[in-house]
Each structure stands twice: as structure tokens, then as C-alpha cells.
C-alpha positions in Angstrom: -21.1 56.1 -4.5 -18.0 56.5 -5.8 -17.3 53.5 -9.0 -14.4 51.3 -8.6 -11.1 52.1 -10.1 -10.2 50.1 -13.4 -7.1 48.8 -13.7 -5.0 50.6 -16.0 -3.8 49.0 -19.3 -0.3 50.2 -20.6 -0.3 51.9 -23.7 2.9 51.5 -25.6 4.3 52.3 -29.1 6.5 49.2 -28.3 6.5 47.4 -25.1 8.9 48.7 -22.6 10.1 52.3 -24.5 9.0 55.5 -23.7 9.9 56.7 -27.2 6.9 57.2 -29.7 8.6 55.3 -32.4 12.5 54.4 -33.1 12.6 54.9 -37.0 10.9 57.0 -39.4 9.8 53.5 -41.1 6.1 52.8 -40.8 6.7 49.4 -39.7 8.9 48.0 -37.0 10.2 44.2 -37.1 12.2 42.3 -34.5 12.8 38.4 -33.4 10.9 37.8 -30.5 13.4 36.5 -28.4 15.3 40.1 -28.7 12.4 42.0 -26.7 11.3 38.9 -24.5 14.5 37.7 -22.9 15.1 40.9 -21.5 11.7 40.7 -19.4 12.3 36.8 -18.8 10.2 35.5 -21.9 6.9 37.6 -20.5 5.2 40.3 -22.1 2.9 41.9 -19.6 -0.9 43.1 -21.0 -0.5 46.1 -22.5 -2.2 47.8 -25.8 -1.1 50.6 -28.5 -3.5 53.3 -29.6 -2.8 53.0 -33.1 -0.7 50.3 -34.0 -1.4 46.7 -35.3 1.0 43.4 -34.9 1.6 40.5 -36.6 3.2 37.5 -34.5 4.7 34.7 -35.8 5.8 32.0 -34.1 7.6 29.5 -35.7 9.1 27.4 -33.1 8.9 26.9 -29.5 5.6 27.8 -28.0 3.9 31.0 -27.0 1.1 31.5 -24.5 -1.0 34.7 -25.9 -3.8 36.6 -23.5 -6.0 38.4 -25.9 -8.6 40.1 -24.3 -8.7 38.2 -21.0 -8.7 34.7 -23.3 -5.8 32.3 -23.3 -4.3 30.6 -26.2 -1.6 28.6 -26.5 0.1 28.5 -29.9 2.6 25.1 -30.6 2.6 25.3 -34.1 3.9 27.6 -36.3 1.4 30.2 -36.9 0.5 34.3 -37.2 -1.7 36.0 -34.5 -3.2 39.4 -35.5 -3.4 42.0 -32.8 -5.6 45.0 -34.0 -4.9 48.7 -32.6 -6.3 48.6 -29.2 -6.7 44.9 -28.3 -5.2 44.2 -24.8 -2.8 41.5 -25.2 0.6 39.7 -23.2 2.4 37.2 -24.1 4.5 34.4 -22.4 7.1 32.3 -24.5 9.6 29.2 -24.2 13.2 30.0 -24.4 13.7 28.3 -27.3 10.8 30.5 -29.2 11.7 31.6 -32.5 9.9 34.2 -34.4 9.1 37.4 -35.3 6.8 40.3 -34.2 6.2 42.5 -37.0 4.5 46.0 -35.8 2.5 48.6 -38.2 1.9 52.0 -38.0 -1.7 53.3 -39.2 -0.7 55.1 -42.1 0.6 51.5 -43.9 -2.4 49.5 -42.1 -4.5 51.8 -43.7 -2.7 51.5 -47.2 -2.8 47.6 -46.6 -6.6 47.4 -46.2 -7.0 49.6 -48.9 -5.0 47.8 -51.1 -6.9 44.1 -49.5 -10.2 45.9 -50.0 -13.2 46.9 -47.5 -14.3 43.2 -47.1 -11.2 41.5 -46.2 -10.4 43.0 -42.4 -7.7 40.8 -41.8 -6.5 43.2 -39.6 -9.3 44.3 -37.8 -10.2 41.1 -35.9 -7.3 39.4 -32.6 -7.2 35.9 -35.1 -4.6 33.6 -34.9 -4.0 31.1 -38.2 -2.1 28.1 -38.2 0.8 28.2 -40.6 0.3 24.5 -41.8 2.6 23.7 -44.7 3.2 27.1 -45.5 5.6 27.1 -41.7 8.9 27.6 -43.7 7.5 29.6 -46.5 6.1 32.0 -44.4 10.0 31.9 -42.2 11.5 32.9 -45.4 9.1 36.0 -45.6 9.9 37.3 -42.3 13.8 36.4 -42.3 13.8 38.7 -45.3 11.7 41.6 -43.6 14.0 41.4 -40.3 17.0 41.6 -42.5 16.1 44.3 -44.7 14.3 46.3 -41.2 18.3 45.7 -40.0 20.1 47.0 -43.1 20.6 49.9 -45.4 20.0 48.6 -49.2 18.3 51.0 -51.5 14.9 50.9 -52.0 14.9 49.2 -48.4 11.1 50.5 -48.1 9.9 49.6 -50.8 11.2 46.0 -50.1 9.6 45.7 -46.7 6.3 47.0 -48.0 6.7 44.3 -50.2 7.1 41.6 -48.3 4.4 42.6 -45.8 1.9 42.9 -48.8 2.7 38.9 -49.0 2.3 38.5 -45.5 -0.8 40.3 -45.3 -2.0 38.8 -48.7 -1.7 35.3 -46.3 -3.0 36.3 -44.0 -6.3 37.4 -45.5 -6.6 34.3 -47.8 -6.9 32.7 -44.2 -9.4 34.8 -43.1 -11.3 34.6 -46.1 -11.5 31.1 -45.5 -12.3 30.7 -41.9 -15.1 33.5 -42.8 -16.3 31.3 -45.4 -16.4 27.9 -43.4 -18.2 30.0 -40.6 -21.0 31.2 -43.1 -21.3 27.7 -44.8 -23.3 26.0 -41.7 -25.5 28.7 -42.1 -25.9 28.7 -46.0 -26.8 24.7 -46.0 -29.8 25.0 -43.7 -30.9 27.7 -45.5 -30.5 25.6 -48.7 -31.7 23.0 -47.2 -35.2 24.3 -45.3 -35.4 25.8 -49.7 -35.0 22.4 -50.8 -37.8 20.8 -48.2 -39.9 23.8 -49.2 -39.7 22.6 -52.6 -41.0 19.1 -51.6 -43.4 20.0 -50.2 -45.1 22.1 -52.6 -44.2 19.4 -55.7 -44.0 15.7 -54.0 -47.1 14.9 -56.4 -45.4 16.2 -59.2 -42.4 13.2 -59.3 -40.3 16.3 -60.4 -36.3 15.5 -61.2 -34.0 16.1 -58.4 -31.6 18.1 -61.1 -34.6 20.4 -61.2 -35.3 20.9 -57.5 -31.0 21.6 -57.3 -31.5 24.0 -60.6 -34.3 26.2 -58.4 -32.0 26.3 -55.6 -29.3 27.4 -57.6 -26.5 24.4 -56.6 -25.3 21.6 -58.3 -27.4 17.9 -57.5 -24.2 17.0 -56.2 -24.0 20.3 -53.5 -27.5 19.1 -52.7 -26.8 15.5 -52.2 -24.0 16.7 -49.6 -26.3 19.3 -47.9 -29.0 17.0 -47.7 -26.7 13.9 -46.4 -24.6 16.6 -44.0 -28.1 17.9 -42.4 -30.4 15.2 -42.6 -28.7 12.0 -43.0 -30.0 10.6 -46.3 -29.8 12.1 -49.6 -32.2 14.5 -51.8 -34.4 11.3 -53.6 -35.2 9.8 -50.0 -36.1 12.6 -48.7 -38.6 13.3 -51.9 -39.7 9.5 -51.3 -40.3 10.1 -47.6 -42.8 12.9 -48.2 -44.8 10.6 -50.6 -44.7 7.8 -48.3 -46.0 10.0 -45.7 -48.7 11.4 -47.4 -49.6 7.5 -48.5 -48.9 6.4 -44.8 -52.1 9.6 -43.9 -54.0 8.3 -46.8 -54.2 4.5 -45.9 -54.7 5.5 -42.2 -57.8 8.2 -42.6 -59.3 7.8 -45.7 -60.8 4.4 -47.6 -58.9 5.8 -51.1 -57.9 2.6 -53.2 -54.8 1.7 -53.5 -55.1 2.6 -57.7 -56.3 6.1 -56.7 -53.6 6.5 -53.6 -51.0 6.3 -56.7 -52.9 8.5 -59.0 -53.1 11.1 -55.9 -49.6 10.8 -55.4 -48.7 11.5 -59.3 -47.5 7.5 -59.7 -48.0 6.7 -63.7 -48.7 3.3 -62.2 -49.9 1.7 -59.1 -47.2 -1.3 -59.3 -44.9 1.5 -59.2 -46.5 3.0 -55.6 -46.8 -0.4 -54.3 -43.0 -1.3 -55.4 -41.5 1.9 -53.2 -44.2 1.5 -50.5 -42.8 -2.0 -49.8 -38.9 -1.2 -50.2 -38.9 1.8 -48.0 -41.3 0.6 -45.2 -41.3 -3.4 -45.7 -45.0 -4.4 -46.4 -47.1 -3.4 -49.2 -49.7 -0.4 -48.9 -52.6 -3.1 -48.5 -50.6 -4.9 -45.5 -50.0 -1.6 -43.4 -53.8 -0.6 -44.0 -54.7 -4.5 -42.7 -52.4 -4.1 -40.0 -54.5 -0.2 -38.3 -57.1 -2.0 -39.0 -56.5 -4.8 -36.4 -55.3 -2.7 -34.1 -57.7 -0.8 -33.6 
């Protein structure tokens, strides 16, 4: 059986020429209304073998397909599009911005010069501009006019100023890799902590000391423990102790004096005083109480 045909995904150097490249530059900048008005504000999918683009939009709106995935972009902001990804893009008329296009030679000096484990440009990411909208304007106003003129050391300028960008742009991805790993880091700190617990509730160690183990600050714990389990560290140490008193009074005819000694309590007012704050009767009452139902 002969397989379907796939559609077939234009490959461009930039969309809509036949040349390989325009300049001997190893970058390429224009506004985005310059190549999108003359195909009626939509760029149809397409891909490049070997080149990667930023886009900024600043104003209007822009409706990217990355991949088969929408996204609209309202706010200023700067999509990567990494060698190969299949994207097309529909704009507003009153879309202002700038595509900024890189040949491999300078993506390969930027990553170099970002380091192996920042691969800001690896990854189809879009990141808000927030308050840095105008700042990061003024950055690609100055590329676009230097790509337009004849200055000396013109390369050396645009390098520049797409070292910035790109030094942005990782920062952001730096931090969206970050906050993506952090969920991941407080269970694991947190399952540590419980561990801990558990293998010292009779102890009555510090909660400083539990934190100092796990290598955080009390105050990281606190948050961790508040975040995943909704109350913080000390509660959760007291709620292991009163569980193990809860077992205690239920299956076994322990006193109430040696309960507390079990439990590492210096003294059995002391057992008694938290039993009765975090459950509401005394140890003696909640024994009483099995008893008569049963």
C-alpha cells in the first residue's frame, strides 16, 4: 500500500524570495509590516533549514501557528522560532514590530557566548515583554536602523545589540525553566522533610534543624510546607505526635505519664496541653470516649 502524501512545508531563507540570502550580514532585520502587507498581513506555514527568528511584536496583535498550535500575542512580546520549526503568522494592520532573522554561523556564536545550558534559542517560546515593552523597542529600532544604513563598524553594532536581545531573552528562559522545576523541587523537599518526621517525632528536634538537613532556610520550609500541605512545618511535626498518641490511647492501656515519655514530652502537662489544643479534649477524654463506643 502505497502511504499518503505529506503535505509539503515551504522552506525559505525568507518568506517569499527565492534568493538564499540578500546581504553578506549574518543577520537579517525588517518591520513586520514591510513583508506582511504585501501578502495581506498573513504569513503562510513555512520553515528555514538553518535559520532562527526572533519576533517582536510591540503593538497590534499577531496570531502565530507554531507547530500546528495557536497563539495569540496582544501584548508586547518576543517569540523564538528555532531552525526548522513550522510556523505562519497572521497580523493586524496596525502591527508594529520587528522580525529579526539569524544565520547559523551567529546562532552558534550566540549560544556559545550564552553557554550550553541556556538554549534560548533552541525551544518555539514566546515571552511577554512586560515593563521592559519600550526598552526592548529601543533595541530593535536601533538594529533595523543600523541593518538600513552604512556606519562603520555597522556589524559590530548589530551583533551588539542582538547580544542584548538575546541576553533578554535567556534571562526569560532561565526563569520560566526555573519556575517549571520549582513544583517539582518542593515535593521533593517536602516528602525529605516528612521523612525526617518520621524517623525523629519522638525526638522534639528544632524545626531550624529539620530545615538545616534539608539544606533550606525555616523560612523556605514554612512556604513549602504551607504551599503543599496547607499548614506549616511545627503542625505538621505536632500532627505526627498526635497521631501516634491518637494509636496509643486507642490500642494500647499505656498511661497517660508513660504516653508522654514515649513520645519524648519532658512533661505529661506538656502532652496533655497540645493534645487538648490541637484535637479539643484531653488524652483521658478521647480514650473515655472509644471506650463508650465500642
Amino acid at each position: 500500500m502505497n502511504k499518503p502524501d505529506l503535505p509539503s512545508i515551504p522552506v525559505f531563507k525568507l518568506y517569499g524570495e527565492s534568493l538564499d540570502w540578500p546581504t553578506p550580514d549574518l543577520l537579517h532585520c525588517e518591520t513586520i509590516s514591510s513583508r506582511s502587507r504585501e501578502h495581506q498581513w498573513e504569513i503562510k506555514p513555512h520553515r528555514h533549514a538553518d535559520l532562527c527568528q526572533l519576533l517582536f511584536v510591540f503593538k497590534g496583535q499577531a496570531q502565530l501557528e507554531i507547530e500546528g498550535q495557536c497563539t495569540q500575542l496582544q501584548t508586547p512580546a518576543i517569540q523564538v522560532l528555532p531552525p526548522l520549526s513550522v510556523h505562519g503568522f497572521r497580523f493586524s494592520e496596525d502591527v508594529e514590530g520587528f522580525i529579526v532573522t539569524l544565520a547559523t554561523p551567529l546562532i552558534n556564536h550566540l549560544q556559545a557566548q550564552l553557554g550550553d545550558s541556556v538554549q534560548a534559542l533552541a525551544r518555539a517560546e514566546h515571552y511577554a515583554a512586560g515593563a521592559d515593552g519600550d526598552y526592548l523597542n529601543s533595541l530593535f529600532t536601533a538594529l533595523q536602523a543600523e541593518y538600513n544604513g552604512h556606519q562603520p563598524a555597522r556589524e559590530m553594532l548589530m551583533h551588539s545589540l542582538v547580544s542584548v536581545i538575546m541576553v533578554w531573552v535567556s534571562r526569560q528562559a532561565i526563569v520560566r525553566h526555573k519556575a517549571s522545576q520549582r513544583p517539582q523541587r518542593q515535593r521533593e523537599y517536602l516528602n525529605g522533610f516528612i521523612q525526617l518526621v518520621e524517623e525523629t517525632y519522638r525526638q522534639h528536634v528544632k524545626v531550624e534543624d529539620l530545615a538545616h538537613r534539608l539544606g533550606i532556610s525555616v523560612s523556605h520550609l514554612n512556604g513549602t510546607c504551607r504551599e503543599l500541605a496547607g499548614q506549616p512545618a511545627l503542625q505538621i511535626m505536632h500532627e505526627r505526635q498526635l497521631l501516634e498518641a491518637k494509636r496509643l490511647l486507642t490500642y494500647t492501656s499505656m498511661t497517660i505519664y508513660e504516653m508522654s515519655e514515649l513520645l519524648g514530652f519532658s512533661d505529661p502537662t506538656n502532652f496533655t496541653r497540645l493534645f487538648r489544643r490541637r484535637v479539643g479534649i484531653s488524652p483521658k477524654a478521647f480514650r473515655d470516649r472509644l471506650k463508650a463506643e465500642q
